[in-house]
C-alpha positions in Angstrom: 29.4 -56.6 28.0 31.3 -58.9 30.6 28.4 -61.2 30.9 28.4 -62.0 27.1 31.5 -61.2 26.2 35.4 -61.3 27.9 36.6 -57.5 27.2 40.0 -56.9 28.2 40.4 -53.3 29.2 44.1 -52.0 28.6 45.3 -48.8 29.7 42.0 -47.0 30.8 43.9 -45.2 33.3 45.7 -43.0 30.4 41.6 -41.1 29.9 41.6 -38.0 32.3 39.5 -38.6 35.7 38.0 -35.2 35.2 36.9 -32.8 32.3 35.9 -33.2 29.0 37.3 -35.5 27.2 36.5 -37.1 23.1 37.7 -40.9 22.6 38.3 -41.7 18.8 37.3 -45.1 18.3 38.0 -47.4 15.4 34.6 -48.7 13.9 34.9 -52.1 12.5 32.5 -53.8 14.1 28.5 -52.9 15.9 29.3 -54.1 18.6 32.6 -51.7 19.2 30.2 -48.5 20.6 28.9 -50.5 23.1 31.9 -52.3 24.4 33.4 -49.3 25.0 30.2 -47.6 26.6 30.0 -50.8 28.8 33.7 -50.3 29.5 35.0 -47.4 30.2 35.9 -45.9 33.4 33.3 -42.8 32.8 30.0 -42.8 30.8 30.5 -41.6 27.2 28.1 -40.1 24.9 28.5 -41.4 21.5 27.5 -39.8 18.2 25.4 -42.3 16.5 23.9 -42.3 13.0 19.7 -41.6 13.9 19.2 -44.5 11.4 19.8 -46.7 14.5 17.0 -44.7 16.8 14.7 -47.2 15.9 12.1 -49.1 17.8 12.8 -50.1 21.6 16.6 -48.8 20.8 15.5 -45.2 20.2 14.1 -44.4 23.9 16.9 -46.5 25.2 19.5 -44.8 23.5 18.4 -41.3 24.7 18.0 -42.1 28.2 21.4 -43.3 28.8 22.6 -40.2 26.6 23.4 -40.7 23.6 23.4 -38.6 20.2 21.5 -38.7 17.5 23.2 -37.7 13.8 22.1 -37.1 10.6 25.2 -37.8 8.7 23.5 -36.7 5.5 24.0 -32.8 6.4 25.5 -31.1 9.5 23.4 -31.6 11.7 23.3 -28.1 14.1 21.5 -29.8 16.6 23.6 -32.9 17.3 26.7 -30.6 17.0 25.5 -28.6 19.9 24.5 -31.4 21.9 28.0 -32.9 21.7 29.7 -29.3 22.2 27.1 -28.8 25.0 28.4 -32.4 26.4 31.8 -31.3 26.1 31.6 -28.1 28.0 30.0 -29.7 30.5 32.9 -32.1 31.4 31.9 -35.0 29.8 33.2 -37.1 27.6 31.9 -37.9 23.8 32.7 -40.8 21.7 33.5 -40.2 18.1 33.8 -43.0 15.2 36.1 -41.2 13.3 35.7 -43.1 10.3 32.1 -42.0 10.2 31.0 -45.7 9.1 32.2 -49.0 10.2 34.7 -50.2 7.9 38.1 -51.7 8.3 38.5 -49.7 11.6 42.0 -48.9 10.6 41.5 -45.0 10.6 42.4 -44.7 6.8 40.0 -42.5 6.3 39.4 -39.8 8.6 36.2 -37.1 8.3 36.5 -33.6 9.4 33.8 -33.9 12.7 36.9 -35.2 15.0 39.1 -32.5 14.4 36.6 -29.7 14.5 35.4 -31.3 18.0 38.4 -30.9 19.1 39.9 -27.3 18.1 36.5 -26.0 18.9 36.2 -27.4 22.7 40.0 -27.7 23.6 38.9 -31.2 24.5 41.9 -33.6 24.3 41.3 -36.6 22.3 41.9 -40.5 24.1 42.7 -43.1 20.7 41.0 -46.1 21.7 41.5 -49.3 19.7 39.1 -51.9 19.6 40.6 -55.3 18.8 38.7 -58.7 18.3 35.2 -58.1 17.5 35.6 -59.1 14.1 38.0 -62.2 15.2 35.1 -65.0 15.2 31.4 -64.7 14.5 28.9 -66.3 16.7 27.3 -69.6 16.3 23.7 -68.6 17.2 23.7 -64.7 15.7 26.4 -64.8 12.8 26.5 -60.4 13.3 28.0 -60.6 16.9 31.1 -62.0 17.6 31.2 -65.2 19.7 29.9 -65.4 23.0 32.7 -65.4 25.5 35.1 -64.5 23.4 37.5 -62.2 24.2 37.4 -58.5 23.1 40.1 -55.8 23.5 39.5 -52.3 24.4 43.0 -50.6 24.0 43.3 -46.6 25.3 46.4 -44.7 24.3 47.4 -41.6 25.4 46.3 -38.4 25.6 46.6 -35.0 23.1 45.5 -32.4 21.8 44.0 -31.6 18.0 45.7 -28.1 17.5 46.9 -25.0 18.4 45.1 -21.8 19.8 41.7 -23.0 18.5 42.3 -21.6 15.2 39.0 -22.8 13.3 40.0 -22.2 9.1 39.7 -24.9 7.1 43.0 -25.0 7.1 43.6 -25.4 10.4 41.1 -28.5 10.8 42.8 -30.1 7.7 46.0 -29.8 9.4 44.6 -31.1 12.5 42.9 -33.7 11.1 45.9 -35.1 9.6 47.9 -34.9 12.9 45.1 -36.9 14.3 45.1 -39.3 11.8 49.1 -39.7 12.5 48.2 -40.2 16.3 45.4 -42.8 16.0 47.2 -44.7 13.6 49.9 -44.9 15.3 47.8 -45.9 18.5 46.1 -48.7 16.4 49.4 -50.0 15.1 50.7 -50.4 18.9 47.4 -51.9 20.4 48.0 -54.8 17.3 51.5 -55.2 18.7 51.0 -55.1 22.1 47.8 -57.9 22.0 49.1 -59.8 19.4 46.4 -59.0 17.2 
């Protein structure tokens, strides 16, 4: 990412040193997963639709750990790989959203806040800002080369309260969650200028 790109990693320090760990990232952009993977201060293991296990990319994806979804039904098995990376200590990225989009966490599914009640993991926002900004000159689908890209971190929290796993406890969470990360989003745009 820093040979292509000139990320600017804010507040990286605010994601625990130890234990597991789920960053809620805003989509807007391919290249966002990455740049925080490339990033960030520990190695995250990302939920990632299996449409893009293709080719060269699907080895490649597995080896550096990350996890393969079927977004079209709940998937058992990559649910317990990302509980099993969670109990382990590690951390797991989550796109919210479930698509790219806007990347403004309007529209939150259900996976984050079950995640989270059921592990106890506290969730890092993380913002990125800038990937969208200016398309490249030789590939039009990657922003430009050298531009800059920011990879905002807010601060840590927790989903909910005493694990409670109803339906109505993950709605509630959920919209707690949303609350946070937009919030988080809204002060990353202030803070950059973007």
């Amino acid at each position: 990412m820093y040979g292509l790109w000139k990320p600017r990693v804010l507040g990286a320090w605010r994601m625990p040193a130890r234990g597991p760990v789920i960053l809620a990232v805003n989509h807007a952009h391919n290249i966002d997963g990455p740049m925080v993977m490339g990033t960030a201060p520990r190695p995250v293991h990302f939920l990632i639709k299996k449409e893009a296990f293709i080719g060269p990319l699907d080895p490649f994806l597995h080896a550096i750990g990350q996890i393969e979804v079927d977004r079209s039904v709940a998937d058992r098995t990559a649910i317990t790989d990302a509980l099993g990376v969670l109990a382990e200590g590690g951390v797991l990225g989550i796109f919210p959203e479930g698509s790219r989009g806007e990347g403004d966490f309007a529209s939150l599914r259900a996976g984050l806040a079950y995640f989270a009640v059921r592990s106890g993991a506290p969730i890092v926002p993380v913002a990125v800002l800038g990937s969208t900004e200016r398309p490249g000159r030789l590939i039009r689908g990657l922003p430009a080369l050298r531009s800059r890209v920011d990879v905002v971190y807010g601060d840590a929290f927790t989903a909910g309260e005493g694990g409670r796993r109803t339906r109505k406890a993950l709605d509630e969470a959920t919209v707690r969650i949303q609350e946070r990360l937009t919030a988080h989003l809204e002060h990353a745009r202030r803070f950059t200028g973007r």
